[in-house]
C-alpha positions as CSV (number, residue, x, y, z in Angstrom):
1,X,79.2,93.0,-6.8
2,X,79.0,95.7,-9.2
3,X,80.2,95.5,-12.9
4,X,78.5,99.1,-14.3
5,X,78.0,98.9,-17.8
6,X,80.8,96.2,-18.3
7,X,80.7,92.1,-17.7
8,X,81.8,90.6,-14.2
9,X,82.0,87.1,-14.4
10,X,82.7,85.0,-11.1
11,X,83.7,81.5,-10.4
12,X,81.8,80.8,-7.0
13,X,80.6,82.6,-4.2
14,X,80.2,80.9,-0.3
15,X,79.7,82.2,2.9
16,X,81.1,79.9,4.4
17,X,80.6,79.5,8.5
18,X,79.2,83.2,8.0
19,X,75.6,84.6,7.5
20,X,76.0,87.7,4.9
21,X,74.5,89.4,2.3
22,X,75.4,89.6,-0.9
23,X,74.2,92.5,-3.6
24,X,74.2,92.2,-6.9
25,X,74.6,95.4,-9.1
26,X,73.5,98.7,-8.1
27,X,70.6,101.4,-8.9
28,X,72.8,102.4,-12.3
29,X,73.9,99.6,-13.5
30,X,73.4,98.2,-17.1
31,X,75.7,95.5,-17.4
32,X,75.6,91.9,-16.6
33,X,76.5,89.9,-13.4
34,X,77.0,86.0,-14.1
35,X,78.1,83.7,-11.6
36,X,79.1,80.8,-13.2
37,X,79.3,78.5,-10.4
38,X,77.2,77.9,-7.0
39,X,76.3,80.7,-5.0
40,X,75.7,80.1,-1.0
41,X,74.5,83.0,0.7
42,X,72.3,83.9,3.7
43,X,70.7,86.8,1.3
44,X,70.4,88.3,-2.0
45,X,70.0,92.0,-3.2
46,X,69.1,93.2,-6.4
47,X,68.2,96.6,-7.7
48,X,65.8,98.4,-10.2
49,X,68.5,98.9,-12.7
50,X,68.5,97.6,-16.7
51,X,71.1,95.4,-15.7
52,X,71.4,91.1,-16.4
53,X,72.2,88.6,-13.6
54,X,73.0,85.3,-14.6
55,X,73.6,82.3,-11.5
56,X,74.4,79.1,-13.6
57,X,75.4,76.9,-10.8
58,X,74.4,73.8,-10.7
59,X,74.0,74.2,-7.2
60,X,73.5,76.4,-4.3
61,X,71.1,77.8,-1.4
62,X,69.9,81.1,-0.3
63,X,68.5,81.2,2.8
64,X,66.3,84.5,3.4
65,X,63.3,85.0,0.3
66,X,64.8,86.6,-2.9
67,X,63.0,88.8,-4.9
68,X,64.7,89.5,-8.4
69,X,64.7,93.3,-9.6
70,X,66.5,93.8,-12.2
71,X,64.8,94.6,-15.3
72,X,67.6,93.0,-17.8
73,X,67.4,89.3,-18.4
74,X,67.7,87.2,-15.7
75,X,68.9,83.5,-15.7
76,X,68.5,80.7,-13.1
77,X,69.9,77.6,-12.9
78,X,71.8,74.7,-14.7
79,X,70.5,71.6,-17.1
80,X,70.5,68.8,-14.6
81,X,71.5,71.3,-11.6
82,X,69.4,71.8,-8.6
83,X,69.1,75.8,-6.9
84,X,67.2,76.5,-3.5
85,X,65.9,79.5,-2.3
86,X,64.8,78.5,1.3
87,X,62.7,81.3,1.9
88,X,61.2,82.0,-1.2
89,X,61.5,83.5,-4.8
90,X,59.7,86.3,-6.9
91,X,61.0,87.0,-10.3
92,X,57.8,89.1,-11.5
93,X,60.0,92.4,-10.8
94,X,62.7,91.2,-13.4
95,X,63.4,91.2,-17.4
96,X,62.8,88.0,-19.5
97,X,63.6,85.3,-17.5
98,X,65.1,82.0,-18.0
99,X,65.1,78.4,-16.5
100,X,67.3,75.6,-16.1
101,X,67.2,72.5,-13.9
102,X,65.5,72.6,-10.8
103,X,64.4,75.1,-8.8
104,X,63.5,74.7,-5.0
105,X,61.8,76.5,-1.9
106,X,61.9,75.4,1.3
107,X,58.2,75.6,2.6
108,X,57.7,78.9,0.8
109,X,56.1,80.5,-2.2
110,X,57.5,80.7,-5.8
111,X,56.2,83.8,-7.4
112,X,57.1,83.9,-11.4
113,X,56.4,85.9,-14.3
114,X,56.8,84.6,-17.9
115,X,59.7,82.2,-18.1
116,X,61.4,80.7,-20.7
117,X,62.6,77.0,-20.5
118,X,66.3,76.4,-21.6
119,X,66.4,72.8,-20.5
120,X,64.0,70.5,-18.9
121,X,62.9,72.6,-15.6
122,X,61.2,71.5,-12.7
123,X,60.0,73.9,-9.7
124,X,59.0,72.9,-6.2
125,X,58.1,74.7,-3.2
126,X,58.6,71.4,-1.3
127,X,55.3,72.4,0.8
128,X,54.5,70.7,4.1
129,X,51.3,72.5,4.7
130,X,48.8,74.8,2.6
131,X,49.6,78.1,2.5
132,X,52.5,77.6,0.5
133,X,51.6,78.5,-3.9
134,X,53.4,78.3,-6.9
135,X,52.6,81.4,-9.2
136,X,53.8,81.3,-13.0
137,X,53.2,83.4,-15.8
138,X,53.3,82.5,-19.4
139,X,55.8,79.4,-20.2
140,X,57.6,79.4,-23.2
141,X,59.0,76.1,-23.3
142,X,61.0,75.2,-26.3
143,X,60.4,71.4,-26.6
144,X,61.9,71.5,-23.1
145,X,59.8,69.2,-20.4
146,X,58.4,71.3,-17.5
147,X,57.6,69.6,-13.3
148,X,55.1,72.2,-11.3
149,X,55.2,70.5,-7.9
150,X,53.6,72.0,-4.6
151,X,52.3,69.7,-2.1
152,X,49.3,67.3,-1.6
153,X,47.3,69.9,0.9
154,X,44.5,71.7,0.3
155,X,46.1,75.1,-0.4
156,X,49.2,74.6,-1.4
157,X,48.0,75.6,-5.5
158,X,49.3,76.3,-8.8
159,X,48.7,79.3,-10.5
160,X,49.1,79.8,-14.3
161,X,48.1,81.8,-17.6
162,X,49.5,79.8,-20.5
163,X,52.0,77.1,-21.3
164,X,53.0,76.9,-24.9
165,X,56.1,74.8,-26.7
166,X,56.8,72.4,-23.7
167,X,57.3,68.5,-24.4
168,X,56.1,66.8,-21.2
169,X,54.0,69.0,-18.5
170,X,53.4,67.7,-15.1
171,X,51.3,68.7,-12.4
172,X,52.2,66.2,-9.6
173,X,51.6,67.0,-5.9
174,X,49.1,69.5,-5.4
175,X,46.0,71.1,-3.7
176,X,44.4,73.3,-6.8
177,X,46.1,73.9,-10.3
178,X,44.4,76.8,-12.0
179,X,45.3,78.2,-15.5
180,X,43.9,80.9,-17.3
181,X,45.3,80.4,-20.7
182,X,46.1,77.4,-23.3
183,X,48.2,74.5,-22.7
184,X,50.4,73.1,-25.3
185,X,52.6,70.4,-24.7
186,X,52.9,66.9,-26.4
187,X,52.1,65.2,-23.0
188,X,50.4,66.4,-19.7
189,X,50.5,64.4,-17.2
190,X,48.6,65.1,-13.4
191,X,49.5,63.1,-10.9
192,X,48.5,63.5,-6.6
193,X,46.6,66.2,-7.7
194,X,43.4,67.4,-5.6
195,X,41.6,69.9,-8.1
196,X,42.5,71.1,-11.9
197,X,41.3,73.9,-13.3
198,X,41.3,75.0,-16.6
């Protein structure tokens, strides 16, 4: 799917019985790409292009890992919906990002820049062992609530800088939660936790 410099806006997007790929933009583009509804695919591919994707679904898997490249703004998710991306995700390539809902792996890692928080947000990588981490850059969380959730292994950690603006933060099933930064929230709550470090 390509829109250029203009606005493609899409219902819904399945592959049905089907395994296939799906690209989103191109090397040139500068325009924005929203998918308004769920998006089942087997894969995802973004380019290095100024361009905004937007996938507001309130549902939805991906199967293979997908890394976001697109240096416009990038938006994931819907208030109350629920996204996975079985194989992993890894925003740090992309624009200012925004999050919605909840945000799932299957097993795998989630690798984030600095998000911001449009509605209460949790992300889990669902892990069933150790090696699987949560990585998140700075959190802007307008009053929004914000769930980091890993696993209770040794291993499966948390990885932060700072978390500012967010109304409830909490840290619940996990091996080591590490942030570099300051935390501000009106509540912070750790729960199954192994090791927190701040």
């Amino acid at each position: 799917l390509r829109s250029g410099a203009g606005v493609l806006n899409v219902a819904s997007i399945t592959d049905a019985p089907g395994s296939f790929n799906l690209s989103l933009g191109s090397g040139g583009q500068t325009g924005t790409i929203a998918l308004v509804g769920n998006l089942t695919a087997n894969s995802l591919t973004t380019f290095v292009s100024a361009y905004a994707i937007t996938l507001q679904g309130a549902g939805g898997t991906i199967t293979n890992a997908v890394t976001f490249l697109n240096t416009g703004a990038l938006q994931l998710g819907q208030a109350g919906g629920s996204q996975t991306y079985t194989g992993g995700l890894d925003t740090t390539g992309a624009g200012v990002v925004t999050l919605n809902g909840t945000i799932n792996t299957t097993n795998t890692a989630i690798n984030l820049a600095a998000v911001t928080l449009a509605s209460n947000t949790t992300l889990d990588t669902n892990a069933t062992d150790g090696t699987k981490v949560l990585t998140i850059g700075a959190v802007t969380g307008a009053t929004h609530n914000l769930t980091l959730d890993t696993g209770h292994f040794v291993g499966a950690n948390i990885s932060g800088t700072s978390v500012s603006g967010v109304g409830t933060f909490t840290i619940t099933d996990v091996g080591t939660a590490t942030f570099t930064g300051a935390i501000g929230a009106t509540i912070v709550t750790i729960s199954d936790g192994l090791t927190l470090i701040d």
